[in-house]
C-alpha positions, 0 to 999 in steps of 0.5 A: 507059138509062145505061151502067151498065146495058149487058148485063153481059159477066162473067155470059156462060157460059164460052165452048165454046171453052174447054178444061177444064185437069186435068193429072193427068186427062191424065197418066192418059189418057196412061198407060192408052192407052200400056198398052193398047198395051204391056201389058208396061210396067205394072210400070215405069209403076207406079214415079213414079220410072221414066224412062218416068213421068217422060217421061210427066209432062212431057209432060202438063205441057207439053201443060196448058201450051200448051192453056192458051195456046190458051185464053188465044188464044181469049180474047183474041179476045172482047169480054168477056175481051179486055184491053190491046191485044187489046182495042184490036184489037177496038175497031178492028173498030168504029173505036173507039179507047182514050181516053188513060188509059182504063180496059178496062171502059170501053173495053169498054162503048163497045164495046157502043155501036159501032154507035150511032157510025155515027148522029149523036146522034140517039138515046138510044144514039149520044148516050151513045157520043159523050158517053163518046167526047168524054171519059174522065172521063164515067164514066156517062151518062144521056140523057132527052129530056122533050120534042120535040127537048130531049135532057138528057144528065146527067154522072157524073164520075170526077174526084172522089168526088162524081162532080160533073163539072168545069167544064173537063168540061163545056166540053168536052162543050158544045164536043163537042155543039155548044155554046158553051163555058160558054153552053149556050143558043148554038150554036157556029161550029164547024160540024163539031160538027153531025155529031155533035148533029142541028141540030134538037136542044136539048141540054142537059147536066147534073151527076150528082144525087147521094143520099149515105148512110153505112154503118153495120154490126156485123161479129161474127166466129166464134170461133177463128184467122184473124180479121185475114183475115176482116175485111179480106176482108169489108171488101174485098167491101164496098168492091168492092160499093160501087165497082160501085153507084156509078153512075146508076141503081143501087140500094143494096139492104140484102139485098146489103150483108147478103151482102158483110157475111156472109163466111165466117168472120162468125157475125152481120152486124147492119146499122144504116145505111142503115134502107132500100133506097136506091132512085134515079132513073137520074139519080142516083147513091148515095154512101158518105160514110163508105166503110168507117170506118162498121164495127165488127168484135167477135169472139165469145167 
């Protein structure tokens, strides 16, 4: 399984832990229990601009303030809302630590992957952790073994738009599993790498293939103000959709291009390119040549 298809940690429900934050709500509970105990005060609570209101008010808003902090607290402390050196902290729990120039969600992923650490690369698992490990420009993985001890290991990098990995990429992922920098059919002196690839294991590591397509739409907009915001929030969906799919194994599917198309304010989305979903192997990665240049925006009169 490439990385890009680890448990999705965005579409967890929100954790039980996390409060609901309505000032207003609180500000109302704080009134009516004060008058079930003062009755007396109702007339002076009735006035907004009665010091005893005004008390009230901020303390409600003090009190959003810090159940605010506490679920950011409580955030902090998981795996799928961590960010920065909170996430650094879980890591640690795990032995793993941020690459240099590392981003959080692929710090996050590798996270995921922690246990398979603990093994050499002897799965399909702890071959991916160490690959995305040994590098920060893996951006995905894919690991195959089409026969007995034969492991393809294929390399999605985020060096370029094409996701080609370089030359010096590759050399140190050969270096990293063993593998004499540049000759993938020699073993390397380097004993230590045996820690990391079983000594029986042939591995062989290969570039991304890559299936490019352009994209091709006819935005037309509804009639009335706001038309620049429309389109330059449809054209932000698009580009956010297209980075989320660039990765092995993900299909293009023209119903979901059609849903980031169809933003609010679009009266009719008439897709020309891609004529078909772009179904690909988990070796593969589909590419937009063309990014966003390929759509047209009409406004309808």
């Amino acid at each position: 399984m490439p990385t890009s298809q680890l448990l999705d940690l965005s579409k967890l429900p929100a954790p039980d832990v996390l409060e609901q934050l309505d000032a207003e709500h609180l500000l109302t509970t704080l009134k009516t229990t004060l008058l079930n105990n003062n009755p007396e005060l109702a007339n002076a609570l009735a006035l907004e601009s009665d010091p005893l209101t005004q008390l009230l008010n901020v303390y409600a808003y003090q009190s959003t303030l810090l159940r605010a902090r506490v679920n950011d607290a409580a955030k902090s402390s998981l795996l799928a809302s961590a960010t920065g050196a909170d996430l650094e902290h879980i890591g640690a729990r795990y032995s793993v630590t941020r690459l240099a120039g590392e981003a959080d969600e692929r710090m996050r992923q590798r996270i995921q992957k922690a246990f398979h650490s603990l093994n050499t690369a002897g799965t399909q698992e702890s071959y991916e952790y160490h690959t995305l490990s040994a590098d920060p420009r893996v951006k995905d993985v894919f690991v195959t073994s089409p026969s007995p001890s034969h492991i393809e290991i294929t390399i999605l990098s985020n060096e370029n738009p094409n996701g080609l990995p370089s030359t010096e990429l590759m050399s140190t992922l050969e270096t990293t599993f063993g593998l004499k920098a540049g000759d993938q059919n020699s073993v390397s002196e380097v004993l230590s790498a045996q820690k990391i690839r079983p000594i029986g294991d042939r591995v062989q590591l290969l570039p991304a293939k890559t299936r490019t397509f352009n994209l091709h739409g006819k935005v037309k907009l509804e009639l009335g103000p706001g038309h620049a915001h429309v389109e330059q929030q449809v054209r932000d969906k698009v580009a956010t959709y297209l980075k989320e799919r660039a990765g092995l194994g993900k299909h293009i599917k023209r119903s979901a291009l059609f849903a980031v198309l169809h933003q609010a304010g679009v009266e009719e989305v008439e897709l020309i390119s891609p004529a078909q979903n772009i179904l690909v192997a988990s070796d593969e990665v589909a590419l937009c040549d063309n990014a966003l240049a390929g759509l047209e925006f009409e406004v309808l009169i």
